[in-house]
BAVEX-66636 format. One record per residue (C-alpha): residue in three letters; x, y, z negated; residue number from 1. Coordinates in Angstrom, 2 decimals, padded with zeros to 5 digits, m for minus. Each point is the difference from the previous one (the first is absolute). Last residue first. Example, Ala and Ser with C-alpha at 12.3 -4.5 7.8 and 13.67 -1.06 7.14 Angstrom:
2
SER:013.67:m001.06:m007.14:2
ALA:m001.37:m003.44:m000.66:1
END
This chain:
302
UNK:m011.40:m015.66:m017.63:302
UNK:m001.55:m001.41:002.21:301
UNK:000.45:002.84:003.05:300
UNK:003.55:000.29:m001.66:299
UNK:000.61:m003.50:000.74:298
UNK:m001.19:000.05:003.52:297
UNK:002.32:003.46:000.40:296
UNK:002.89:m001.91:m001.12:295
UNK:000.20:m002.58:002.33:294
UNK:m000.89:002.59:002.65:293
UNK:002.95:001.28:m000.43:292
UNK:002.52:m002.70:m001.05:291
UNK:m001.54:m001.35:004.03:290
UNK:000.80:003.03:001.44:289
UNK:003.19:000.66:m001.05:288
UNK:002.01:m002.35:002.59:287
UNK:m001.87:001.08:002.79:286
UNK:000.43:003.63:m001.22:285
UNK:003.31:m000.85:000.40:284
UNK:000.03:m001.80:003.43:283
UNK:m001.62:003.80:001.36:282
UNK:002.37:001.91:m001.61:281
UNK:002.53:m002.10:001.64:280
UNK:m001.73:000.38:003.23:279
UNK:m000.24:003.88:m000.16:278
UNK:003.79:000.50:m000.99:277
UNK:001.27:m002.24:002.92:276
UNK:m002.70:001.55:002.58:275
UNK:001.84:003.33:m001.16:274
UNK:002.82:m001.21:000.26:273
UNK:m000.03:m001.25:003.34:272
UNK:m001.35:002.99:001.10:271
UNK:002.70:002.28:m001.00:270
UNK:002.02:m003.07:002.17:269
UNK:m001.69:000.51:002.92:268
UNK:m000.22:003.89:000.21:267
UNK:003.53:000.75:m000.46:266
UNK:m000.36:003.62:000.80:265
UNK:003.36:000.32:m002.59:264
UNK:m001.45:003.06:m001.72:263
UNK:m003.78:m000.66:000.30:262
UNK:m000.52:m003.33:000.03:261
UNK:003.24:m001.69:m001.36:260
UNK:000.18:003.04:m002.89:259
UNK:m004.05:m000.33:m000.62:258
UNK:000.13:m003.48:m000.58:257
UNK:002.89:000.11:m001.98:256
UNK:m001.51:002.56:m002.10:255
UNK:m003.43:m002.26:m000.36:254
UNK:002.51:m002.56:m001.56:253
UNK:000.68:001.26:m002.98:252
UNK:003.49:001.83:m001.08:251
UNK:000.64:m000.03:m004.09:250
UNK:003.60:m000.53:000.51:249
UNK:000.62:002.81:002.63:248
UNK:m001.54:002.01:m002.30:247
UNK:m003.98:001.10:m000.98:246
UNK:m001.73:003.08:m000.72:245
UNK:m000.94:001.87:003.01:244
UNK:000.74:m003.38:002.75:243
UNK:m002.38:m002.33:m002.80:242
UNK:m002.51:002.37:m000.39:241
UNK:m000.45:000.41:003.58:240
UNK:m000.11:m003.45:001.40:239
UNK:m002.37:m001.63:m001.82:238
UNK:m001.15:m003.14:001.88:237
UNK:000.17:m002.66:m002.42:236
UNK:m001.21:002.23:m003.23:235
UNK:m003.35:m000.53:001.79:234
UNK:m000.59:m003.60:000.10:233
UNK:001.20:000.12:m003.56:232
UNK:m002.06:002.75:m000.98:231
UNK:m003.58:m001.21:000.92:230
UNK:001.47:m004.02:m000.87:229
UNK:000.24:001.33:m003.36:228
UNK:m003.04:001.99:m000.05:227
UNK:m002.48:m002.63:000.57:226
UNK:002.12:m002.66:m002.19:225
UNK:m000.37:002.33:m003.11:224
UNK:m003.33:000.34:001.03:223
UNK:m000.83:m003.54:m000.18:222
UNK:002.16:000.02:m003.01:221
UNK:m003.02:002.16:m001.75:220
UNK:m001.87:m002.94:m001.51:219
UNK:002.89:m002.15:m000.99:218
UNK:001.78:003.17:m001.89:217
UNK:m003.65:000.59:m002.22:216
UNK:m000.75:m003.13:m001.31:215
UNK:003.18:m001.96:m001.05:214
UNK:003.08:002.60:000.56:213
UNK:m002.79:002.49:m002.21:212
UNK:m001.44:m002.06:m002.87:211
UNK:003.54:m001.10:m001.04:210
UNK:001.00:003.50:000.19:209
UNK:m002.64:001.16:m001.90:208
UNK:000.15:m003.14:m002.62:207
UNK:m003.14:m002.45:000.14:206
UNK:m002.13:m000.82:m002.59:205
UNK:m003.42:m000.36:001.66:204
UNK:m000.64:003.22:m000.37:203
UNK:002.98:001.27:002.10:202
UNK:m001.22:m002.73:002.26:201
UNK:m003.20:001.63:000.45:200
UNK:001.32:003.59:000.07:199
UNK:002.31:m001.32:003.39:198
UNK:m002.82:m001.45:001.53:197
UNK:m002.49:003.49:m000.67:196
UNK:003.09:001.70:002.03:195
UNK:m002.46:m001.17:002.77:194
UNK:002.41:000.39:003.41:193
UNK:m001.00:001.46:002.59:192
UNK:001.68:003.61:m000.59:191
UNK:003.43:m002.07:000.29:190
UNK:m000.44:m001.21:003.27:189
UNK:m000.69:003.41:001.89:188
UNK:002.69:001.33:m002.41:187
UNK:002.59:m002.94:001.20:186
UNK:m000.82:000.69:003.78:185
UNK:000.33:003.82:m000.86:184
UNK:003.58:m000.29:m002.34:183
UNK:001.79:m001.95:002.41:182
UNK:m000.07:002.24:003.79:181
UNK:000.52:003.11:m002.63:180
UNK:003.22:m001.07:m000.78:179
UNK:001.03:000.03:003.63:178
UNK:001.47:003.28:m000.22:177
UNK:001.72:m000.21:m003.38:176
UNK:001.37:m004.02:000.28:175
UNK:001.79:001.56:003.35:174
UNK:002.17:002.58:m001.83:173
UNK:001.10:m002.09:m003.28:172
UNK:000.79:m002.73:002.47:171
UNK:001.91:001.65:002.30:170
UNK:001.51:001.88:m003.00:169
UNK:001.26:m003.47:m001.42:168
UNK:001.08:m001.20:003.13:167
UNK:002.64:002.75:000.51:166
UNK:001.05:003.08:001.41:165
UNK:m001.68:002.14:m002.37:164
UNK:000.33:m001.15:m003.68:163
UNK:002.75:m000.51:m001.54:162
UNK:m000.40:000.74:m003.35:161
UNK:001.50:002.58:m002.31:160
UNK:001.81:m000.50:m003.03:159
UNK:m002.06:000.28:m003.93:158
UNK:000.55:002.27:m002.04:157
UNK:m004.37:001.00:000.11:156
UNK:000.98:003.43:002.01:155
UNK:001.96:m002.78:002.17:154
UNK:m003.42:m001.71:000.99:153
UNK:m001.76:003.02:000.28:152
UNK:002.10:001.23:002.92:151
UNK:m000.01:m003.35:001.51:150
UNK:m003.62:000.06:000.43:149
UNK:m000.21:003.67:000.60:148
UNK:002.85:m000.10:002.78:147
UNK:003.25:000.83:000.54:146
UNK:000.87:m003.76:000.94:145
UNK:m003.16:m000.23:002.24:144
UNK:m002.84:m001.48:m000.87:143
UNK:m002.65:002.28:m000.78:142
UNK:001.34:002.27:003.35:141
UNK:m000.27:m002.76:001.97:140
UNK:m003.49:m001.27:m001.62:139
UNK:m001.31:003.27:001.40:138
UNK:001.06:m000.94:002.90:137
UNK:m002.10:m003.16:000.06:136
UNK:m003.02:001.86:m001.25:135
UNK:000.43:002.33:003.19:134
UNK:000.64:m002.85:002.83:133
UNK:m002.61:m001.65:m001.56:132
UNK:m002.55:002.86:001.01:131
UNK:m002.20:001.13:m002.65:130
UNK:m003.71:m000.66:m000.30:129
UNK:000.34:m003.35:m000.53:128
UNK:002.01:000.41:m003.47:127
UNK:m003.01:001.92:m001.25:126
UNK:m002.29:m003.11:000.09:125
UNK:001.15:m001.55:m003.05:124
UNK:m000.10:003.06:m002.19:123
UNK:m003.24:000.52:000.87:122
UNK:m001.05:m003.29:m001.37:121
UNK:001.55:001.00:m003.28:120
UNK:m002.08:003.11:000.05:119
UNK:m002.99:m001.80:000.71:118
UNK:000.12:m002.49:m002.72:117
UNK:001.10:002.77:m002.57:116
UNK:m003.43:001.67:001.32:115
UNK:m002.10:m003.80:m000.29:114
UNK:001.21:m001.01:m003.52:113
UNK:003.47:m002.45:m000.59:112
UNK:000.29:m003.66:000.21:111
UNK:m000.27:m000.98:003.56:110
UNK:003.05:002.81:001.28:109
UNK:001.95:m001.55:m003.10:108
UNK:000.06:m003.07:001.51:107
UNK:000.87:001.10:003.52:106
UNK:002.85:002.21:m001.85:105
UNK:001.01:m002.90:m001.72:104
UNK:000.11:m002.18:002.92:103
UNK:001.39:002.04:002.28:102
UNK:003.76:000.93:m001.33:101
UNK:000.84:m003.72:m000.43:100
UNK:m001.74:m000.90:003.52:99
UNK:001.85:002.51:001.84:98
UNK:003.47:m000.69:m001.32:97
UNK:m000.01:m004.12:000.74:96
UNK:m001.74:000.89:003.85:95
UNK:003.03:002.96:000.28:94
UNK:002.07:m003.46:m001.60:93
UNK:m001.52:m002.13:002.89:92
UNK:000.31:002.22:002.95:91
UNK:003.32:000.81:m001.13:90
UNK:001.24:m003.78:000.49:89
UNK:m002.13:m000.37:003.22:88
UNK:001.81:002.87:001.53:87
UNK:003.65:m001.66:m001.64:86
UNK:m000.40:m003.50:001.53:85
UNK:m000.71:001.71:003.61:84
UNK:003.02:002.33:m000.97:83
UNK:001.99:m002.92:m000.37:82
UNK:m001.10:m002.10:002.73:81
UNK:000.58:002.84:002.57:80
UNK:003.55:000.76:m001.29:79
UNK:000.96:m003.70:000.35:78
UNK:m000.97:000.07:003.38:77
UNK:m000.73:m003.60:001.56:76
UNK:m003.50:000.61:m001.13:75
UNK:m000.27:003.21:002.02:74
UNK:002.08:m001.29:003.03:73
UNK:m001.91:m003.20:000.40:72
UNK:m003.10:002.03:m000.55:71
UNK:001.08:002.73:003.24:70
UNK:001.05:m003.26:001.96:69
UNK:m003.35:m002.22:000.12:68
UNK:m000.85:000.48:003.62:67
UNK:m000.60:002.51:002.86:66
UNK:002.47:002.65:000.79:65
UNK:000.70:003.33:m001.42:64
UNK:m002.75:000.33:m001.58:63
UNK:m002.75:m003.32:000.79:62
UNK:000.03:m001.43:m003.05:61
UNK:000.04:002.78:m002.84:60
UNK:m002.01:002.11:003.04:59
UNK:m002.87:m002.22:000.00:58
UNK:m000.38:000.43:m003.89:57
UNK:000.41:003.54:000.14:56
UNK:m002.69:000.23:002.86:55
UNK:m002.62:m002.42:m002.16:54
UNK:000.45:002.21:m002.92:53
UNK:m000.61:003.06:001.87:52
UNK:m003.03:m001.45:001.35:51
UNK:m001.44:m001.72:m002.98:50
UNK:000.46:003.15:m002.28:49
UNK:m001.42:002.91:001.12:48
UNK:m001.98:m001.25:002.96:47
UNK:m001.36:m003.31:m001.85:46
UNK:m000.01:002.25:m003.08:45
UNK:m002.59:001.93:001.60:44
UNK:m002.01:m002.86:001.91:43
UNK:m000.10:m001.53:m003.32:42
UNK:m001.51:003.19:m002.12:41
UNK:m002.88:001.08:003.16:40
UNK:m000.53:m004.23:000.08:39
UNK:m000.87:000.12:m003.86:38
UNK:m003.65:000.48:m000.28:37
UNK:m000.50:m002.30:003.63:36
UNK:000.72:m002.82:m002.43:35
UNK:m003.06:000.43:m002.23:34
UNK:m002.22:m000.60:003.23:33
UNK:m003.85:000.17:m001.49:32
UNK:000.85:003.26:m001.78:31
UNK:000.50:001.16:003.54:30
UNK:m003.42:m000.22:000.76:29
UNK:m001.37:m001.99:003.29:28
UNK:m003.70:000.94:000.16:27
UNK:m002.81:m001.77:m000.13:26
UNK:m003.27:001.62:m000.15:25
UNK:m001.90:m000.24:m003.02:24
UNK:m003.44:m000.76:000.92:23
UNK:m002.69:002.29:001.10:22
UNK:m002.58:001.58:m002.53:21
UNK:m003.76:000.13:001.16:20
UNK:m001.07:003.42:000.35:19
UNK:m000.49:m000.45:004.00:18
UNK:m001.68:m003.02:m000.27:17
UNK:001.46:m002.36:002.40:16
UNK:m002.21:m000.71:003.25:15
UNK:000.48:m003.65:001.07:14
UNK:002.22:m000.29:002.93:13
UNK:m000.87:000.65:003.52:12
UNK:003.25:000.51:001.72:11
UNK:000.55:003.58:m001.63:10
UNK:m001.23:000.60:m003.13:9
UNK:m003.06:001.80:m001.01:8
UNK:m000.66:002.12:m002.78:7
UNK:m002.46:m000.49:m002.33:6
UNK:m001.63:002.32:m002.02:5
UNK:m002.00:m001.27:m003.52:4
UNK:m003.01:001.90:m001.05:3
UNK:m000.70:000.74:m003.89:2
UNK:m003.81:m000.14:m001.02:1
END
């Protein structure tokens, strides 16, 4: 016949058994606070980003004097305004370039076996592992007048092309590095997509290409839209490519930021620009946000 123990509790409570099994004890788990998950990531950008950006801002009103004088000299500038209407201009045609040269190679990353997969995948992450500053030199010597491009191009009878210097090669240079910013959000979006649709309305009695701008093109613009505001944001703040390859003609404003900051100590207005540049981006992707997410709803039905 099994015996029980008891053990006795303080204050003259009932005697527990001591193999009975306690309750859960409560505990506070940080799966129960989602939001302490990302206070490590906002604290950092908070002193990366916040900060700085706060002090540049400050500094576009206060430097040399408080008030509103550093933007009434920008816009009042005709050189500012130009170069502010050319950054956004070669932001959009590197955005133009990146998305014609990704698409196919996103598609054909979905279509082919696992090893070709891989090795196609590779080649997208190579670029990262060299510096810009190298890739973009190598473009100088691609480039040039004397070089391969133009050398081929007169083997074939034809004349040489400028090149360097202008907005063409600024283009040419930045679509390669941030190339691989569009092909990964459109691969992610691509290898979700049942290619079974596309069969069905082959079967059905549709033409390839029919069959592809109406069932396949709707369901990967939301990454098409993913990687096109990726490299627009970014082609606005390029400042290397553009002073390697680029001309007096095909100047963006990051290099008058850096000439009033660093070469003219002009804090006030480099900060004015840059508070410039960052609200129209800003009032654009206002503007786009609503085609955007018009167009994702109708891919989701779709």
């Amino acid at each position: 016949m099994s015996q029980t123990s008891h053990t006795p509790t303080a204050g003259g409570d009932h005697p527990r058994p001591s193999g009975a099994v306690q309750g859960p004890q409560r505990r506070p788990r940080l799966a129960a606070y989602p939001s302490l998950l990302a206070m490590p990531a906002l604290l950092l950008l908070i002193a990366a980003m916040g900060y700085p950006l706060l002090t540049v801002t400050l500094r576009s009103f206060s430097d040399p004097a408080w008030g509103l004088q550093n933007y009434v000299w920008f816009f009042s500038t005709p050189v500012n305004v130009t170069v502010l209407w050319r950054t956004f201009s070669i932001a959009a045609w590197v955005t133009i370039v990146c998305v014609i040269a990704a698409y196919p190679y996103a598609y054909l990353m979905t279509a082919v076996g696992p090893r070709l997969r891989l090795i196609l995948i590779l080649c997208v992450l190579v670029p990262f592992w060299v510096s810009g500053v190298v890739r973009t030199l190598a473009w100088v010597i691609l480039l040039q007048d004397s070089g391969i491009i133009n050398s081929v191009i007169r083997l074939l009878g034809f004349d040489g092309v400028k090149l360097i210097r202008t907005q063409t090669g600024v283009v040419i240079g930045m679509a390669q590095v941030l190339l691989p910013f569009m092909i990964l959000p459109l691969y992610s979006v691509m290898r979700g997509i049942d290619l079974r649709l596309v069969q069905a309305a082959r079967s059905l009695g549709a033409r390839p290409a029919r069959a592809f701008l109406q069932i396949y093109l709707p369901l990967s613009l939301p990454g098409v839209f993913a990687g096109a505001i990726i490299v627009f944001i970014l082609s606005l703040g390029f400042y290397i490519t553009p002073a390697l390859l680029g001309g007096p003609r095909s100047t963006m404003l990051s290099t008058l930021v850096q000439s009033q900051v660093l070469s003219l100590l002009n804090w006030g207005r480099g900060g004015a620009m840059g508070v410039v540049l960052l609200v129209a981006t800003f009032v654009l992707l206002a503007l786009a946000a609503p085609l955007m997410r018009q167009r994702h709803k109708q891919a989701s039905r779709s």
